[in-house]
Each structure stands twice: as C-alpha cells, then as structure tokens.
TITIZA-347657 format. One record per atom (N, C-alpha, C): residue in three letters; x negated, y, z. Coordinates in steps of 0.1 Angstrom, whole numbers, plus 2048, in hexadecimal, padded with zeros to 3 digits. Atoms other than C-alpha are relative to their C-alpha. Layout:
AlaXYZ ...
END
This chain:
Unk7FB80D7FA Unk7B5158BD3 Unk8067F87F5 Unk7FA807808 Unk7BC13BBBE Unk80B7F8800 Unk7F48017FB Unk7DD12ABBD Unk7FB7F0804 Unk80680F7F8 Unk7DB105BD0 Unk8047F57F7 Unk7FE807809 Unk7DC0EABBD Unk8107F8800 Unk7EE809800 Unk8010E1BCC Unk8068087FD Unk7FB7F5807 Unk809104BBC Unk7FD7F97F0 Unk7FE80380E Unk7FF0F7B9B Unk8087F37FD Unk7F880B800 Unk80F0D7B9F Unk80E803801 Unk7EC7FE801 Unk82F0E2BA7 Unk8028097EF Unk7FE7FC80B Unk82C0FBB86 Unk7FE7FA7F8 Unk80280D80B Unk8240DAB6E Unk80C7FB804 Unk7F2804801 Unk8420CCB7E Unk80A8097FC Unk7FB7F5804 Unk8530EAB78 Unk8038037EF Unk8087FD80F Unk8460EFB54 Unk8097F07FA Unk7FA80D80A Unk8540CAB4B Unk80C800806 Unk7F97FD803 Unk8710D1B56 Unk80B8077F9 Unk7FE7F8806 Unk8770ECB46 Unk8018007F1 Unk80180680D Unk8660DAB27 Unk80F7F77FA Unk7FC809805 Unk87C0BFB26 Unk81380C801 Unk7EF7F8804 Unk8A20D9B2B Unk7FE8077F0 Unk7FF7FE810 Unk8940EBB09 Unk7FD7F87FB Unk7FD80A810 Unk8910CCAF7 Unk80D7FA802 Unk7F1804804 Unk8B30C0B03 Unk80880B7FC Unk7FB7F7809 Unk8C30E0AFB Unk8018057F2 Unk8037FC810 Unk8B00E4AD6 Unk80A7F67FD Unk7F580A806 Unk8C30C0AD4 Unk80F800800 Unk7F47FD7FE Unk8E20CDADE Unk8078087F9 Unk7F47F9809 Unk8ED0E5ACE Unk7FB8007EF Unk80080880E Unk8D90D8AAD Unk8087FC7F6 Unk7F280B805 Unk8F30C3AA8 Unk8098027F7 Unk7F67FB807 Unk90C0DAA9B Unk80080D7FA Unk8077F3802 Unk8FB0F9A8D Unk80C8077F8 Unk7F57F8807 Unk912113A7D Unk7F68027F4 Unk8087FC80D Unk909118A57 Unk80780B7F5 Unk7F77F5803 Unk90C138A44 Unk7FB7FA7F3 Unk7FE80280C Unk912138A20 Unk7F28017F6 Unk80C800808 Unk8EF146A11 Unk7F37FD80B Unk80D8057F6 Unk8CB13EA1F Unk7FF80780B Unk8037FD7F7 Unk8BE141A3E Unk7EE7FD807 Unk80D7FE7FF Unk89714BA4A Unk7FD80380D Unk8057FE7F0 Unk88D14AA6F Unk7F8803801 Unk80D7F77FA Unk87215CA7F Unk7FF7FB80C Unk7FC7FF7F9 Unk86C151A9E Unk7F07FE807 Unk8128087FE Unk84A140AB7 Unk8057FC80E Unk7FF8077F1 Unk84712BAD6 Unk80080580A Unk8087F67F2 Unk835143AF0 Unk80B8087FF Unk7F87F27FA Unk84A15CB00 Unk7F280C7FC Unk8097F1802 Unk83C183AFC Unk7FB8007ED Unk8057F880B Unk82C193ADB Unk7FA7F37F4 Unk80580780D Unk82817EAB9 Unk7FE8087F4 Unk7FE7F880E Unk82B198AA0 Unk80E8017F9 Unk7F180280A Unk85218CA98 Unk8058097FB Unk7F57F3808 Unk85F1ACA90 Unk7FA8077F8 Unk8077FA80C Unk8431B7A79 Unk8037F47F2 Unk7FF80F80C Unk847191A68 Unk8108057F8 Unk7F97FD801 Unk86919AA67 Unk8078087F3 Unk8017F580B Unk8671BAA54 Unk7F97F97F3 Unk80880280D Unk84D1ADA3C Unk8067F07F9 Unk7F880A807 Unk86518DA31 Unk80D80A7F7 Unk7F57F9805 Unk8811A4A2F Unk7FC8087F5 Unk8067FA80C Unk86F1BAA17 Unk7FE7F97F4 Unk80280A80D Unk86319FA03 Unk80E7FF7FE Unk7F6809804 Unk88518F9FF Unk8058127F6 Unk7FA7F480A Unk8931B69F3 Unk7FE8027F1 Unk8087FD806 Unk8781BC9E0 Unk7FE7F17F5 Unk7FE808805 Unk88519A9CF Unk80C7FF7F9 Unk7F67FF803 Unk8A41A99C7 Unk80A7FC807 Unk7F78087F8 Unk8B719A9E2 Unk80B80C80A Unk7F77F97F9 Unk8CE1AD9F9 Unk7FF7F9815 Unk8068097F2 Unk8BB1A1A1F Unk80C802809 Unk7FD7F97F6 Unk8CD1A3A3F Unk7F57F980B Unk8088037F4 Unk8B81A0A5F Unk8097FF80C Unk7F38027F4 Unk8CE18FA7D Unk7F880280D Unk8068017F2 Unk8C4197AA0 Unk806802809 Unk7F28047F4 Unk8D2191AC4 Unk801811806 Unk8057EF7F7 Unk8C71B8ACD Unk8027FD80E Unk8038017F0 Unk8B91B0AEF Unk7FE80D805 Unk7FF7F27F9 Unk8BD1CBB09 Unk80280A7F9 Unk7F87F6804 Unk8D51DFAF7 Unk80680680B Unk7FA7F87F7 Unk8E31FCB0C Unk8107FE7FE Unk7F6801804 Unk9041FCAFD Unk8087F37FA Unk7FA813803 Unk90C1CFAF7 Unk80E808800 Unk7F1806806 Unk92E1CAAE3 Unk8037F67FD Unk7FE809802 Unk93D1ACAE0 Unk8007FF7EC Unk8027FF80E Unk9401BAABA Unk7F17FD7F8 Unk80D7FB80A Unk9261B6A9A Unk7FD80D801 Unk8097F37FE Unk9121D4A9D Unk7FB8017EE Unk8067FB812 Unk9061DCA74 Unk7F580D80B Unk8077F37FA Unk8E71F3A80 Unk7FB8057F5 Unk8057F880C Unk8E01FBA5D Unk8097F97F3 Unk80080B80C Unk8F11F1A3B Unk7F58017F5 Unk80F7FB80B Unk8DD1F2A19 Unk7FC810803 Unk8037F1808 Unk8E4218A15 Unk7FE80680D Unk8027F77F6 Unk8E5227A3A Unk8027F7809 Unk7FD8007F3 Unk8E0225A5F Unk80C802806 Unk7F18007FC Unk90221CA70 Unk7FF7FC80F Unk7FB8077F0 Unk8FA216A97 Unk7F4807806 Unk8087FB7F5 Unk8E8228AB4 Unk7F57F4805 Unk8078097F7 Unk8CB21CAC6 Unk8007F6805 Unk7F48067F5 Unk8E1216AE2 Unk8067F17FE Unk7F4804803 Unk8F5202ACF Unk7F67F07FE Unk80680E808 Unk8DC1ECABD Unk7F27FB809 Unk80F8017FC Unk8B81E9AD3 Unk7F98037F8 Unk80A7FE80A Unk89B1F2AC9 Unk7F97F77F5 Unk80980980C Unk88D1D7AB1 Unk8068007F5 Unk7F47FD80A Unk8AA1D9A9D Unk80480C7FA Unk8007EF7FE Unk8AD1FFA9E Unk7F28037F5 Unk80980080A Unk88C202A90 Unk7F97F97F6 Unk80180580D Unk88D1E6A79 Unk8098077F6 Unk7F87FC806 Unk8AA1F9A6C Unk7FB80B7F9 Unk8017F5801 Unk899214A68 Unk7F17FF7F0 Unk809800804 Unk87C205A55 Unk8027F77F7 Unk7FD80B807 Unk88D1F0A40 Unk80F80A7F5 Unk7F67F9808 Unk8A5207A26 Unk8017F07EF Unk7FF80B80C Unk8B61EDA0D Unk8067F6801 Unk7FD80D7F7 Unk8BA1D4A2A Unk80A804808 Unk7F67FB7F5 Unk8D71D0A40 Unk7F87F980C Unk8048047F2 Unk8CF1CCA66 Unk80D7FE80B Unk7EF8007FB Unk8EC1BEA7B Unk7FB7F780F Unk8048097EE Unk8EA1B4AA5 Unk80D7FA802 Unk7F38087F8 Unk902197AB6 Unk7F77F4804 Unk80680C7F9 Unk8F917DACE Unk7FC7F27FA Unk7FE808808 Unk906167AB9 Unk7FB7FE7EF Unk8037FC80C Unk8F6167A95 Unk8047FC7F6 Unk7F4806809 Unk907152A84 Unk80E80A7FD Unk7F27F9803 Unk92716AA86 Unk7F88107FF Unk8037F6804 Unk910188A7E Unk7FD7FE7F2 Unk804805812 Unk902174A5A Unk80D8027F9 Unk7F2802805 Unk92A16FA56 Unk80180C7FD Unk7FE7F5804 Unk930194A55 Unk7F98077F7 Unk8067F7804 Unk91019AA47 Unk8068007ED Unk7FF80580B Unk918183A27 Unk810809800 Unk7F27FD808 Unk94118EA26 Unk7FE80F800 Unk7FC7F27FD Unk93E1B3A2D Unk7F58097F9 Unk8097FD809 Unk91E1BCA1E Unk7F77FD7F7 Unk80680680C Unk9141A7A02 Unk7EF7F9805 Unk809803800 Unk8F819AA12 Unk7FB7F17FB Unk7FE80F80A Unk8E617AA00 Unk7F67FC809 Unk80C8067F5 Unk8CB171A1C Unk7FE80280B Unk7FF7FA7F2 Unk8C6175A3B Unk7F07FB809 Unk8078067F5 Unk8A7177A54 Unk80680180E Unk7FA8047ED Unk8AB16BA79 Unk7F7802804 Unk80B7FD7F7 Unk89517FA92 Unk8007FE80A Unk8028087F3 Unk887169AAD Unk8067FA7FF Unk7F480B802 Unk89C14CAA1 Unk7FE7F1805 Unk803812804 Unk88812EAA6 Unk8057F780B Unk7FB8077F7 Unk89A127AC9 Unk8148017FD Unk7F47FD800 Unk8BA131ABA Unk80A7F67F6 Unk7FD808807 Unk8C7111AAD Unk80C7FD7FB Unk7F5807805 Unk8E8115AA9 Unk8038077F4 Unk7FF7FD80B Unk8E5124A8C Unk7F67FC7F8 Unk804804809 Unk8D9110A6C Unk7F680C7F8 Unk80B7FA80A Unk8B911BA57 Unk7FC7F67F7 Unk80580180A Unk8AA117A39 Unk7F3800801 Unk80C7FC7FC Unk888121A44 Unk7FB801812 Unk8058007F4 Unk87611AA66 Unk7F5804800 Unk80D7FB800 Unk85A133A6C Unk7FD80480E Unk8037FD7F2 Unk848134A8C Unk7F2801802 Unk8077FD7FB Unk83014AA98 Unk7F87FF80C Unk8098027F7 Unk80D13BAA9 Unk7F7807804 Unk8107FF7FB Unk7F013EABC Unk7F77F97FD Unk80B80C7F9 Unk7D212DAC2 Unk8017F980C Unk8018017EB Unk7D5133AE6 Unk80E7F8805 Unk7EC8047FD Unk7FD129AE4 Unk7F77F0804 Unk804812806 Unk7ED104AD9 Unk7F77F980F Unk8088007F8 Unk7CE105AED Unk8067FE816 Unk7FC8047F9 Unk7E310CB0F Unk810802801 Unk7F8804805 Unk7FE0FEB03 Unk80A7FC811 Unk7FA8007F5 Unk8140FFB24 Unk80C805800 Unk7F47FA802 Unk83A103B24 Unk80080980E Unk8017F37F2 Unk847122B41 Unk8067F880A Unk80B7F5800 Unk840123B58 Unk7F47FD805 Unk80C807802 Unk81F112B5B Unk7F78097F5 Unk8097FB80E Unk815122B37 Unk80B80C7FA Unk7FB7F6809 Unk82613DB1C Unk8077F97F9 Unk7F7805810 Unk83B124B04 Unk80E7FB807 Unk7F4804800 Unk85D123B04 Unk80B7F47FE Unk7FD80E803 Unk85E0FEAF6 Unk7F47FC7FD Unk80C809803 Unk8460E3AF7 Unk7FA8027F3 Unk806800812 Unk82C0E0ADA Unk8097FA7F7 Unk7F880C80A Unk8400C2ACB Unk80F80B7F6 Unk7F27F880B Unk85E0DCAC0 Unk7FA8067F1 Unk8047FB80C Unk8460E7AA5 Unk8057F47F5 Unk7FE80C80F Unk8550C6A91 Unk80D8057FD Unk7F37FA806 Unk8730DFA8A Unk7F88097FB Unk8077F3806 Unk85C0F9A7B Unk7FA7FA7F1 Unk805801813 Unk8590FEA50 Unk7F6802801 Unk8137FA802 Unk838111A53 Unk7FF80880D Unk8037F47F8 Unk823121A6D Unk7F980E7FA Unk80B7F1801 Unk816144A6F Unk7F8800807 Unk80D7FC7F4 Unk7F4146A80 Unk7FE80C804 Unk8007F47F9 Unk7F1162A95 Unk7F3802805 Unk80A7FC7F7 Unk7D1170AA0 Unk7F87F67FC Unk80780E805 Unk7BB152A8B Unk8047FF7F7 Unk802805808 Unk7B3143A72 Unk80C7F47F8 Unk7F680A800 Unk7CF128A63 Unk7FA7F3800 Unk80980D7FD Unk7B010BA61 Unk7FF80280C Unk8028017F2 Unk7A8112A84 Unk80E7FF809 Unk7F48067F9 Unk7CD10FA8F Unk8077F47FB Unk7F680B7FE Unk7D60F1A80 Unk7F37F5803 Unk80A8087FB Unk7B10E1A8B Unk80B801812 Unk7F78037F2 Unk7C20EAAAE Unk80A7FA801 Unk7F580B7FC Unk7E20DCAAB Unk7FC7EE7FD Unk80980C7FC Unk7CF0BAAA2 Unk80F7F97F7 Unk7F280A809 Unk7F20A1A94 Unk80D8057FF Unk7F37F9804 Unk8080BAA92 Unk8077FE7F1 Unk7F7805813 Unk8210B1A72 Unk7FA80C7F9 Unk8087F380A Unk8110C0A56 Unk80C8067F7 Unk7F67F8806 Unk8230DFA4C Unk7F780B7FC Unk8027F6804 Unk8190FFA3D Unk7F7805807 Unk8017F87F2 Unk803112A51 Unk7F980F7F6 Unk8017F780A Unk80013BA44 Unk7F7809809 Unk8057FA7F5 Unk7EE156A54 Unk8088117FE Unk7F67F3800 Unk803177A60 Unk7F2808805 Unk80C7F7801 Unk7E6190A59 Unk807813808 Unk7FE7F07FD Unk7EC1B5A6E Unk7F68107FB Unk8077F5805 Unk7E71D6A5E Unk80780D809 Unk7F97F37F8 Unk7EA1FAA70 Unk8028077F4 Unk7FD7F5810 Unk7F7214A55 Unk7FC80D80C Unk8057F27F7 Unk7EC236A5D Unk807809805 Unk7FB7F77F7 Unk7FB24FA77 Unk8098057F9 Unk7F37F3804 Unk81E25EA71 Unk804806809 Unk7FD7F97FA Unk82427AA85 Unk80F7FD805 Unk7F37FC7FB Unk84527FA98 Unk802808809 Unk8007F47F9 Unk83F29CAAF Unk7F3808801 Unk80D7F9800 Unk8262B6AB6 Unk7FC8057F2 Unk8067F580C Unk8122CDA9C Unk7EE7FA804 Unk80D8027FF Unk7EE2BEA98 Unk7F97FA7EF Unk80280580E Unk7DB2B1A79 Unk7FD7F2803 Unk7FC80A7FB Unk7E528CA7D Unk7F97FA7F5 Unk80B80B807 Unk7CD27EA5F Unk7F37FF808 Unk80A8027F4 Unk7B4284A7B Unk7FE80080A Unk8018097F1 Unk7BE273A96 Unk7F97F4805 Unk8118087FF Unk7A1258A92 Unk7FA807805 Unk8097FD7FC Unk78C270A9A Unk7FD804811 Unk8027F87ED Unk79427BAC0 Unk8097F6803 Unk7F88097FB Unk7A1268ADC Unk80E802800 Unk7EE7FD7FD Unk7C8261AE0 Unk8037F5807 Unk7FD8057EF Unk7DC254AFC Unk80B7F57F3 Unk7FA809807 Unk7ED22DAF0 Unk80C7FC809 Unk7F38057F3 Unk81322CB01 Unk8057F47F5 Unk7F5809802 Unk82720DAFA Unk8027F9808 Unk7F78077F7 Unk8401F4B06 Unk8017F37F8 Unk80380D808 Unk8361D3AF3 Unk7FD7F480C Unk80280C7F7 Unk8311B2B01 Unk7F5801802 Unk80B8007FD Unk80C1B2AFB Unk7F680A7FD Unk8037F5805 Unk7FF1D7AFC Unk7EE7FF7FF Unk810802806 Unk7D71C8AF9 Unk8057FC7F2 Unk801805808 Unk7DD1BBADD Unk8008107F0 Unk8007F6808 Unk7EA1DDACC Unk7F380B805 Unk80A7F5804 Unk7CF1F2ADD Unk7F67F87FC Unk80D80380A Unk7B51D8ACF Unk8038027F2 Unk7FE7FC80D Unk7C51DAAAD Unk7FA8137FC Unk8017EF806 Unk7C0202AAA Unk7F0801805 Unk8117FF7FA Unk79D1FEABD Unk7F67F97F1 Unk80A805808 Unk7911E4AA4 Unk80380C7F0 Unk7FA7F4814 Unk7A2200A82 Unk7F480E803 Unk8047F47FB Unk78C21AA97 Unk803810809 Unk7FB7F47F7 Unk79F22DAAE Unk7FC80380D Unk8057FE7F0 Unk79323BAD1 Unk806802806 Unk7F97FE7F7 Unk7AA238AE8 Unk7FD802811 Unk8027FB7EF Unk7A824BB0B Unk8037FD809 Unk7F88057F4 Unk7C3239B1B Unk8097F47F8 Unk7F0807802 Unk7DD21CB1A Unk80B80780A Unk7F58017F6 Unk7FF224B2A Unk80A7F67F9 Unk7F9805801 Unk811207B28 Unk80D7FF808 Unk7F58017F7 Unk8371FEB31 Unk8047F4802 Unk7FC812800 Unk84B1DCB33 Unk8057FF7F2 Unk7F9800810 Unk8561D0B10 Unk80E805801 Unk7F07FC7FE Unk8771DDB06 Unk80180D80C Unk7F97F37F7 Unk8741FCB23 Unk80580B7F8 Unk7F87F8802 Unk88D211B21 Unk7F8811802 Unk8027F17F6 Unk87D236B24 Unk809808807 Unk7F57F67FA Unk888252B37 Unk7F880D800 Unk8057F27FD Unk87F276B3C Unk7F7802807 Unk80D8017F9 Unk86826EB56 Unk7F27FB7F9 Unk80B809807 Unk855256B41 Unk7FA80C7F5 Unk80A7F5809 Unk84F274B26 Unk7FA807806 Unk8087F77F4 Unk843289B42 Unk7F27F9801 Unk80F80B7FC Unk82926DB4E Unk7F87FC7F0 Unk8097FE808 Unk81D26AB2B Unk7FA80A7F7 Unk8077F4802 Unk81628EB26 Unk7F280380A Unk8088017F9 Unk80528DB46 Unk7F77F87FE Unk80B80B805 Unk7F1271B3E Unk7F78007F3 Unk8047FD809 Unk7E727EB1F Unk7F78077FF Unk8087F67FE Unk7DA2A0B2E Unk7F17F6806 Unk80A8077F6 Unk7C6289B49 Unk7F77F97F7 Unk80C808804 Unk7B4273B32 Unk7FA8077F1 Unk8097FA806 Unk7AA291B19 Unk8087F77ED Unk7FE80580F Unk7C0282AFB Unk80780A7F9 Unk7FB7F5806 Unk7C7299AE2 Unk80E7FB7F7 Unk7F6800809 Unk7E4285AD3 Unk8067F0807 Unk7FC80C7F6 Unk7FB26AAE2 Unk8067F87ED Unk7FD80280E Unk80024EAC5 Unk80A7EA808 Unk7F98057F8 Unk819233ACC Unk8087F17F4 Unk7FF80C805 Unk82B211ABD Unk80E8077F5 Unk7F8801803 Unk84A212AA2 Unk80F800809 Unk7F68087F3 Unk85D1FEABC Unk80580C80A Unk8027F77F4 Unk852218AD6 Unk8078127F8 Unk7FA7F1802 Unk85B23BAC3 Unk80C8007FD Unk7F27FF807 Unk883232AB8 Unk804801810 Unk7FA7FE7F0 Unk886231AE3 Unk7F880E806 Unk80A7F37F8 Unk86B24DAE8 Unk80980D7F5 Unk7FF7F4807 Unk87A267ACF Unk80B809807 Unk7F67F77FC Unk89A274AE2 Unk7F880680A Unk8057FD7F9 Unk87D280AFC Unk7F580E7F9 Unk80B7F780B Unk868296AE0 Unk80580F7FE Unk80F8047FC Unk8592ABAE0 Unk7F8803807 Unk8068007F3 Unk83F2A7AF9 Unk7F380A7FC Unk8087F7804 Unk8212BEAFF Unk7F87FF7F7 Unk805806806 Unk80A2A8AEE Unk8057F87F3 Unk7FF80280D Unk80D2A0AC8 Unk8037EE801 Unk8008117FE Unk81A27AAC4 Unk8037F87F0 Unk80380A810 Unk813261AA4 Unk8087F4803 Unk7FC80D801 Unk823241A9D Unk7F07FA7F7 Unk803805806 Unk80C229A91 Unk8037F17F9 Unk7F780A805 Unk81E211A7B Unk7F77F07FD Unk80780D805 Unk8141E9A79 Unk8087F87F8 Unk7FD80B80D Unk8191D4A5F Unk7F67F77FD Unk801810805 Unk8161ADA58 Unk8037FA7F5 Unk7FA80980F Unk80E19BA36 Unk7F97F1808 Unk80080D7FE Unk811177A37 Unk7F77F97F3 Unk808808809 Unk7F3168A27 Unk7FD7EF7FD Unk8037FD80A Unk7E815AA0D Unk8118057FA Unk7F67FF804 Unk8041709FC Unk80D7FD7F6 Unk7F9808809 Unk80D1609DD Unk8047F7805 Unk7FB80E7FD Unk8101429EC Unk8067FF808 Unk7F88007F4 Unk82314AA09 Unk80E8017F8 Unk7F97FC808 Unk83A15B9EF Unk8097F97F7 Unk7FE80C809 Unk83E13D9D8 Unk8087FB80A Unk7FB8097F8 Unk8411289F5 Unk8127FF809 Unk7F17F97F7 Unk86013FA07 Unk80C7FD7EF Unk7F380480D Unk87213C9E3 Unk8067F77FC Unk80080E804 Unk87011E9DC Unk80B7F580D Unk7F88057F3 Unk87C1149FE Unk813804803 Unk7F77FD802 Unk89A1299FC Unk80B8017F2 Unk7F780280C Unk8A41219D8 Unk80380D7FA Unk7FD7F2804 Unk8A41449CF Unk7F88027EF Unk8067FE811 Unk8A314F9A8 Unk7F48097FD Unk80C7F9803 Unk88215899F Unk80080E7FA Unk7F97EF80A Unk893179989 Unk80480680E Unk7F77F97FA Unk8A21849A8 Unk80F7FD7FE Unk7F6802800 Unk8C318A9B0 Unk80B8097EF 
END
C-alpha cells in the first residue's frame, strides 16, 4: 500500500519545517563559537545513518601523527552506558585510560586503533579540545561528526557525500539529511562517498565550488579474536556477517564485492548494546546457515568481546578509508591548517 498523497504532503511540510529550525539554529549558535587554541578539523555529512566518519576519522588522525603532530580526536560518545558530566580521556598518546562503558563504542575503538593519538568524550567539545590542549599537549584536534556541531570553531569543514544524499536531497523526515543542501556553503571540501568526485559535483549542479575528494574503502584482512581456525582462509568458505552499523548492506556488499561468501547477515540497530542472549543467537545462527566462522565490524567486536568465546571462530574484518587523490588531499589539509611542513 502506498502512502496518500496527503501523507506525503504533510511530510514536505514537515521536512520544511524541520529545514528551516536547522538553518536557524546553524545561525544561532554560529554566532559565538568557542575557539580552541590550535587547529581544528571536522568530519562530519548531511544524511543521518552510515558515511564512513569514523574510518575518515581514523585515516586524518593518522595522517596528522604521522606528520609529527600530537592529534586528539573529540567526540560526544553517544550511548555511553556510564555519561559523566566529566572529560572522559579514553586513550592518551601512550595508553588506554577509560572503559567501554565509559566512553561508547566509536571512541573505544578509535582508541584502540589509534596508539599516539589521544581520544577524549564530552558533549561539549570545545571543553574536551581545552583539556586536550592543557593536559595533554595536544596540537590538533579532529571533531567526529562535527559538521552540525557549530559551537565549536574549525579550521577545516569536511563533509561526507552521496550521490543519492544530492539526488534525493530531502531534509527528515520526508528524506535522510539532517540539513538542507544549501548548508554545504559552510563546507571546505567534500568527500564523495560511494562515486566518483566528477559525478558528484555534476549532481550538485551550482554548488560553491569547493574541493571535492574521494574517501576510497579498503577491507584489511581477517584478525582473529576468538576461536582456533586457520583465519587466512576464511575467503574460502561461508561465514555468518553480525553487525550493528547504520547501513549493514553496504558492509555485506563491501566484503561480497573483496570476495567473501557470506551464508547469512545478522544485523542489529546501530550502536546495540549486546547481551548474552545476542551471543547465543549468533552461535545459533551460524550453526543454521552452515558458517564455519562468524566475521564481524571493528565497531562491532570492542562490544562483542566481553561475550567470547563463542562456539564458532569470530574475525574482525578491519575497514579503512584513504582520501583521494592522496597527495593532494595531503597538501591541501596542510596547507589549510598552517602546519610546518617538517612536522612538529
């Protein structure tokens, strides 16, 4: 059954209202942005659900290290079990300093995948950069999922597209974007997601001409974390795909198109929390669809491992995002933040 046309009508009115409170709010709190002492590098994208931000994330943070720099990575750690009104530090350079619990998962296992980098959660981010700069020497800072997070000043506006964002370009809840197309005239450079960077800025049509880069995804190969099996050849037989991602097609097409046979999806809701039942049901599910190995997200094994281990052997399969062309993305991020070509 289709919805009636005074169902779609009410959601266009809906949708523009909606449009028009995130553009008076971007203007609002605009106004007076809190500014921290050294640069600042947003990650962020229009659409609600799955962009790649927290692989972008990682792979800026890296670069900037790997530039001599001292990163921190700010984030609001959504659906934390344990919220404090305190900064959270979930990692400094040299060690892990905060639970799960403490920190959410994205943060947790950025922390985990980022040695060198600090990783610090507060709602507020502005007064997590403050601690990051006075307490642990940090000289830069990325902001994950920032680009609606205006009260804190940047240096860099990077926001992760679609085609399809552009194409059915519909604020929520009518469509997936969080803010009208037109907020892309606060954005440094895009990242194309899923396309080409000529074919997304043929789609945006008079969009202000800015940057446009492409965030290329790589799978790295199988790292065990439970079970006893020979995990360089898990290509070759089926395995069961659990995660809890916004857009879990997207990850089983990624491993489909690298050549993996997957028996089964079990997906959950982004961010679910497991529990003991849930490792149960994905043992079960694993026998049922004949998979000899359950292989699962980054994200997904820093909340699945207090559950391990299960009867069935379980892989992480790690993703990673370079931002192409890479010199020149490279150039372009330095240049932008004034940073000494020697490092620090």
């Amino acid at each position: 059954m289709t919805d009636s046309p005074w169902s779609f009508r009410m959601l266009r009115a809906a949708a523009r209202l909606y449009g028009h409170g995130a553009g008076l709010r971007r203007e609002l709190r605009r106004k007076i942005p809190m500014r921290l002492a050294r640069p600042v590098v947003s990650v962020g994208n229009l659409a609600v659900g799955g962009r790649n931000k927290t692989p972008v994330v990682a792979s800026i943070a890296r670069m900037l290290h790997g530039w001599g720099e001292r990163p921190s990575v700010l984030s609001r750690g959504y659906r934390r079990e344990t919220p404090t009104r305190d900064v959270v530090v979930v990692r400094d350079a040299e060690h892990m300093r905060a639970t799960l619990a403490e920190s959410g998962d994205e943060p947790f296992m950025l922390a985990r995948e980022l040695p060198g980098c600090c990783v610090l959660v507060h709602p507020k981010r502005a007064r997590a950069g403050a601690f990051a700069e006075e307490t642990l020497g940090c000289s830069v800072h990325v902001l994950d999922d920032g680009f609606q997070h205006v009260e804190l000043a940047r240096d860099v506006n990077l926001v992760l597209l679609t085609i399809d964002d552009v194409l059915h370009g519909e604020v929520l809840p009518a469509g997936r974007l969080r803010e009208p197309l037109h907020a892309l005239e606060y954005a440094d450079a895009l990242l194309a997601v899923d396309g080409s960077a000529s074919r997304l800025r043929m789609a945006l049509g008079r969009t202000p001409d800015v940057p446009i880069f492409e965030a290329r995804r790589h799978l790295g190969p199988p790292r065990p974390i439970s079970g006893t099996t020979d995990f360089s050849r898990l290509q070759e037989g089926p395995v069961l795909l659990v995660t809890a991602v916004a857009e879990p097609s997207r990850v089983a097409d990624d491993l489909r198109r690298a050549g993996w046979t997957l028996a089964d999806v079990l997906s959950f809701p982004d961010h679910h929390r497991y529990r003991a039942e849930d490792a149960a049901l994905i043992d079960a599910r694993a026998r049922a669809a004949g998979a000899h190995a359950v292989i699962t997200t980054a994200k997904d094994a820093v909340k699945l491992e207090r559950y391990l281990p299960l009867e069935t052997p379980v892989a992480v399969v790690p993703l990673e995002v370079v931002i192409e062309p890479v010199d020149e993305f490279a150039s372009w991020l330095r240049a932008r933040l004034a940073l000494d070509p020697e490092g620090a």
